[in-house]
N, C-alpha and C positions, 0 to 999 in steps of 0.2 A: 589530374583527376583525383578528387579526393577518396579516401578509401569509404565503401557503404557499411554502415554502422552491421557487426556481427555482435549480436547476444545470444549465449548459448540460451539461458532461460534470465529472465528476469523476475521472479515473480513477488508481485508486492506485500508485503505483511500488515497494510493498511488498508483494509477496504478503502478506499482512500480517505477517505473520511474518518478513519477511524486510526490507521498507522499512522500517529504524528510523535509518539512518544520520543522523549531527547536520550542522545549515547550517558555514558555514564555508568555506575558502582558505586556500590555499597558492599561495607564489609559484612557478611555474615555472622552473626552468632548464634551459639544457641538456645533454645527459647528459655527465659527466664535467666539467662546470665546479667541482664542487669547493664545492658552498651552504656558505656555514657554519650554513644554520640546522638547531637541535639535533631531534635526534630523538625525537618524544614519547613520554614514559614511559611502558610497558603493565605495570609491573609490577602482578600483586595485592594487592590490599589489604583490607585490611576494613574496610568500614563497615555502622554500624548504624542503620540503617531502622525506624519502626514500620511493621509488616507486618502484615496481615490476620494470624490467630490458624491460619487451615490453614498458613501459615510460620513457619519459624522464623529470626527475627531477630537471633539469636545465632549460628548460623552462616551462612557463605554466602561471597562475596567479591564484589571492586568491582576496576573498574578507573580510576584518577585519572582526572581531568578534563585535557582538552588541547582546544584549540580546532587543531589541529594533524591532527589525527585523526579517522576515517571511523567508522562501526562498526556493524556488520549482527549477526542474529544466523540460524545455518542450523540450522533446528527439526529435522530429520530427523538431522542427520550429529551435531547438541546441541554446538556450536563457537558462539562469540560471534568476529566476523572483523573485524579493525581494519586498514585501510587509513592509512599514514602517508608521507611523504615526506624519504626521507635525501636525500645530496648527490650520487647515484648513481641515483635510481630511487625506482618506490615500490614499497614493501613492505606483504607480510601477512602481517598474524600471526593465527594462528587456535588460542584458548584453550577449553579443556574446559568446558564449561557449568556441570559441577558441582561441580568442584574449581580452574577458576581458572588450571591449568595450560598450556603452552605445549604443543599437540597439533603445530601446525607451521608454518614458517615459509620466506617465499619470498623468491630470490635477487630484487636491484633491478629491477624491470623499466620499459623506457624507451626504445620504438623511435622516437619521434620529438620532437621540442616541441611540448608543446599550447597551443593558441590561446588557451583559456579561460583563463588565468589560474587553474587552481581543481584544488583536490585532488578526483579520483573519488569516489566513493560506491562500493561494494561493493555489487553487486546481487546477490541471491539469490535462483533459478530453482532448482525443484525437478519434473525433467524423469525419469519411470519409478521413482518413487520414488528419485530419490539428488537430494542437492543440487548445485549448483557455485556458483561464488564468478564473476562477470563485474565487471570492472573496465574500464569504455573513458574511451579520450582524443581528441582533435579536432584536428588538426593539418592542417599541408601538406609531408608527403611527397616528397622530392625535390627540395623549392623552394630554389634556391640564385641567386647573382647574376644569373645568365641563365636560367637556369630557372624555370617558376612551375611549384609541387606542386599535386597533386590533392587538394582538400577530401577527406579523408579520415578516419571515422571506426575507428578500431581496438579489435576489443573481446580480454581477453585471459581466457581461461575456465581456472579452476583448480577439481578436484575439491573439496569440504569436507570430505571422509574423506581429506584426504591427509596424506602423514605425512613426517617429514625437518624439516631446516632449509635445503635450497635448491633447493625448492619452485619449478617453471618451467610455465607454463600447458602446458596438456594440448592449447589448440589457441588460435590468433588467429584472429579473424577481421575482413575489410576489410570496410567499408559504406559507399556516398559520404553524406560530410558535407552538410548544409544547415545553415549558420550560425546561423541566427535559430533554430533550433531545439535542442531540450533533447537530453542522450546518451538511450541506450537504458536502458530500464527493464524490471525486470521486469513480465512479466505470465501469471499463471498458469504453465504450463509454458515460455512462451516469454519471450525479449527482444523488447521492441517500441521501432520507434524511428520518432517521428511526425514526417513530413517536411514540408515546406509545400504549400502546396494540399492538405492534407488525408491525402498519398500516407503511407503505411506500409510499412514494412520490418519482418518478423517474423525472427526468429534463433533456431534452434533450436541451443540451447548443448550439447546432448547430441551433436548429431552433423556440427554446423557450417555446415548447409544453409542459406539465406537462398531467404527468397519477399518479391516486393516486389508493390506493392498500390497501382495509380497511381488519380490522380485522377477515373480513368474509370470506374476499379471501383469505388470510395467513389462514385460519380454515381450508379450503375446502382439504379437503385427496382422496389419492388413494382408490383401494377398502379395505374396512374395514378386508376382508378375507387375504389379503395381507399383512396390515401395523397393527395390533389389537394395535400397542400404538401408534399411530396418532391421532391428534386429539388436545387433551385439552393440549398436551405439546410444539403443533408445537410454532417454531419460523423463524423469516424471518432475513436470515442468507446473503441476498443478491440480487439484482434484475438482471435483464434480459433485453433485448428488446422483450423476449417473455414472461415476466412476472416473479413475485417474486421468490424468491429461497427458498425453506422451507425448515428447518429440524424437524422430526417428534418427538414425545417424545419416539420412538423407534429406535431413530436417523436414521434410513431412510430419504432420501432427494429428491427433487423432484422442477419442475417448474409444476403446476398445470395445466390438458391438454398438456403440450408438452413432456414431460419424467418422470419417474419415476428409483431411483437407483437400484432396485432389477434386474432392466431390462438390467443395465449397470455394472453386477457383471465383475470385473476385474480377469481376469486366474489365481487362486494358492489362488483365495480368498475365507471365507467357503461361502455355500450357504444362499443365505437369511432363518431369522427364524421367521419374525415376531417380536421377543420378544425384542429389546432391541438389539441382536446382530450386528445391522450391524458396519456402519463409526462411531465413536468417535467422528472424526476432520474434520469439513468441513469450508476449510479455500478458501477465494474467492481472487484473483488476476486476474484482466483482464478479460479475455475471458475463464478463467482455474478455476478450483475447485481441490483442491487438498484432497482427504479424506484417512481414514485409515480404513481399514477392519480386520475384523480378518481374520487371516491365514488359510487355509485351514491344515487340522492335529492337529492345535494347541486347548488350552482348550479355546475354545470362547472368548467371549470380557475382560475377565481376563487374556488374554494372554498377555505377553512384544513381541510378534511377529505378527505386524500387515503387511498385505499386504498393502503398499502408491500408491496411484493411483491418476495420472492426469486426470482429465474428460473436457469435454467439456461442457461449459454453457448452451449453444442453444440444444444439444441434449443430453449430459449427456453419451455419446463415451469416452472410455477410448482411453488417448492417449500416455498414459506409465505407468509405475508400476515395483515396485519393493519390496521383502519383507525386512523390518526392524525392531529394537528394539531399536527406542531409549529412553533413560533416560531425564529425567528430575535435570541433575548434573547441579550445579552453572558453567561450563563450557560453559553453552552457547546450549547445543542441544536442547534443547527445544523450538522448533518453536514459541514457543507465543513470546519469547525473540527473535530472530533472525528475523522471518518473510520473505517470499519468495520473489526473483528477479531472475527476467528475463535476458540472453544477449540479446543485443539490437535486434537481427533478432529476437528474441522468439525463436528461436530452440533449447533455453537450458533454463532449470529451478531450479534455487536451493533453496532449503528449508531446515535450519537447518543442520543436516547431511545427507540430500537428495540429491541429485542427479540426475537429467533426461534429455534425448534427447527425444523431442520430434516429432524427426523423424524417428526414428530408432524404438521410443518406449520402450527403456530402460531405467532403470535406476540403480541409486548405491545406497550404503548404507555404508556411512565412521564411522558406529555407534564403538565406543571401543570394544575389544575382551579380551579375558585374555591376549594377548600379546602385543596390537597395542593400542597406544592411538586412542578415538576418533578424528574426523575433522568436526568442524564448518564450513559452506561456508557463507561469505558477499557477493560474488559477480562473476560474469562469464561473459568471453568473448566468442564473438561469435566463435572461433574456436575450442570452449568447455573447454578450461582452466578455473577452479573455483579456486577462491582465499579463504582464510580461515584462522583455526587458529587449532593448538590442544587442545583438550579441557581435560583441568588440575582439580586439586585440587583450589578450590578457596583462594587466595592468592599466588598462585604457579603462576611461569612466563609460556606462550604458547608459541609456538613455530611460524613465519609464513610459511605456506606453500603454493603451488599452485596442483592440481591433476587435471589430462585428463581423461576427464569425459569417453570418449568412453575405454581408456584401463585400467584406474584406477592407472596409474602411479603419485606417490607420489614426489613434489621435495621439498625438505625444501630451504627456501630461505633465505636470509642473517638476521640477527640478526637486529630489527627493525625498518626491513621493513611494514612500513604500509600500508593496504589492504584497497583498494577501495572501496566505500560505491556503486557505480555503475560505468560498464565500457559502453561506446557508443559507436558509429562507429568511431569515432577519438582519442578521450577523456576516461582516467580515472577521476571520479569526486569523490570526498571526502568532506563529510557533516557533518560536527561537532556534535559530539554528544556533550559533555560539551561547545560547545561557547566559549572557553579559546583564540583559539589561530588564529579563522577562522571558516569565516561559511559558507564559503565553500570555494575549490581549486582546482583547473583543472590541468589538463596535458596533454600532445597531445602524440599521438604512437609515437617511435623513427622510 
């Protein structure tokens, strides 16, 4: 029996749409030393892709590959945003999703020396319906021979509808540093930035507010008669506009005062125990929480047959669910490897070999059987087609495929065909994982 996938928290730093930035470094220096190193190329170009058959692979544009280079894409404002480092500052440039074009570009920006040794990532938060572009760096502030600076994190938010070429953030903002910890990430409408002992800093980029969220608020549990392992094991797995998202050391999960999950048992799933039994996997995307319960029937949290449930953030409503078993094969079904995306309306969600509409409230489960290979999904369009791969023996070739989420219709598609990292309302986009050949490359619908 294969073991059922356990994630302590997953939580994505892409709205998914928006966390596609590639690994990578740059050396720092500081402002006005003059780097000589060269500035990576964003010229357009064209490359040609085989593309699923709704694209067309004859037109579209790419931008070179640079291991130099950041690169996000803002689905609302439709800009692909590259973050690079001249010998002044870093810059962004922010190109037209459909044509490739230079939409606009920002003067050097470079208030301190960061600690990290390491080029930003371009985070994109989509706060009231508009995007922004947030870029932070980690430094110390102040800190000169006799002086020691304040751990200080700086984030610097620029609109993604903006236009010019010397583009200057619409607002900064200061958050204190903790070292050992990662910058802020998107999440959902807000910047989160997980500090240690569990503490959270939320930043709302729209209007520069910061709410922080200490150790005692991540402590604070439902009733003790309810959760008996809450408590000394919680961790903050996620924030809110209605406050942090916990999961309990009895992995129960909750926003503190607004819901709690035992409250939001999903149909076919067992009843709350208390002990240890409930979600495994409380993975955050957006406005969505995706967890795994155990099954109702099955032997409890040692079961490979969990019930996956989409919940809602703000109230913790399930808004689809379906029962699966996936594996943890070098294939690919292992959500910590694949990691959930949205089609661009949000009415469809794919996770690993999950599957959901969440209008209807269903969902699938392409997990392998004794006779059928499993299907990995990358990616979904709005009129529920998920793209994907079958998931093989590792060193074994996949196969690509695409399946209609609502009938579970299989089509194998031509011999390699590459599958979209995300599809948008015009646009397939494809985001280099090895940097080889492009870092990224768009396509428009035929």
């Amino acid at each position: 029996m294969r073991e059922a996938i356990k994630v302590a928290a997953v939580v994505m730093l892409m709205g998914v749409l928006g966390a596609c930035g590639g690994g990578g470094s740059g050396t720092d220096e500081p402002h006005g030393t003059g780097s000589t190193a060269k500035k990576p190329s964003t010229d357009a170009t064209e490359l040609r892709l085989a593309v699923p058959s709704a694209f067309d692979g004859v037109k579209g544009w790419s931008q070179p590959a640079s291991s130099n280079a950041h690169v996000a894409v803002a689905p609302t404002a439709a800009v692909v945003v590259t973050v690079s480092k001249a010998s002044d500052g870093y810059l962004l440039t922010a190109r037209d999703l459909g044509t490739g074009s230079v939409r606009w570009s920002t003067k050097p920006w470079w208030p301190f020396d960061s600690v990290r040794d390491e080029l930003p990532d371009p985070e994109i938060v989509t706060a009231g319906g508009k995007d922004y572009v947030a870029v932070s760096i980690s430094g110390n502030p102040g800190d000169d021979a006799l002086t020691n600076g304040e751990p200080t994190i700086r984030i610097a938010v620029y609109p993604a509808d903006a236009k010019g070429n010397t583009v200057t953030p619409v607002r900064t903002i200061d958050i204190p540093a903790q070292e050992s910890s990662a910058l802020p990430s998107a999440q959902g409408a807000l910047l989160a930035y997980f500090g240690d002992h569990q503490a959270i800093t939320a930043v709302d980029v729209a209007t520069g507010k910061v709410k922080s969220y200490t150790t005692d608020d991540v402590g604070k549990t439902p009733d003790a008669k309810e959760c008996r392992l809450c408590g000394p094991g919680n961790s903050s797995v996620g924030v809110t506009s209605r406050g942090p998202l916990i999961q309990g050391g009895g992995n129960d999960f909750w926003v503190p005062g607004a819901w709690y999950s035992p409250s939001n048992t999903p149909q076919g799933a067992q009843a709350p125990g208390g002990y240890g039994e409930m979600s495994e996997t409380v993975t955050v995307i957006d406005d969505r929480i995706i967890a795994g319960w155990p099954a109702k029937g099955k032997a409890g949290s040692d079961s490979d047959t969990r019930m996956w449930a989409v919940h809602d953030v703000s109230t913790g409503q399930v808004k689809a669910s379906t029962t699966c078993a996936p594996g943890d094969s070098s294939g690919g079904s292992n959500p910590e490897e694949i990691g959930p995306v949205f089609s661009a309306d949000h009415r469809y969600l794919v996770y690993g070999v999950l599957a959901f509409d969440l209008t209807t409230g269903k969902g699938r489960c392409m997990d392998a059987t004794a006779t059928d290979k499993g299907i990995v999904f990358a990616s979904v369009d709005n009129d529920g087609t998920a793209y994907g791969h079958t998931v093989v023996a590792e060193g074994a070739a996949s196969t690509p495929v695409d399946v209609a989420i609502d009938s579970g219709t299989i089509t194998v598609l031509p011999s390699g065909t590459e599958i979209p990292t995300m599809i948008l309302e015009n646009e397939a986009v494809y985001m280099s994982e090895d940097n080889s050949r492009y870092s990224v490359a768009v396509y428009p619908r035929r």
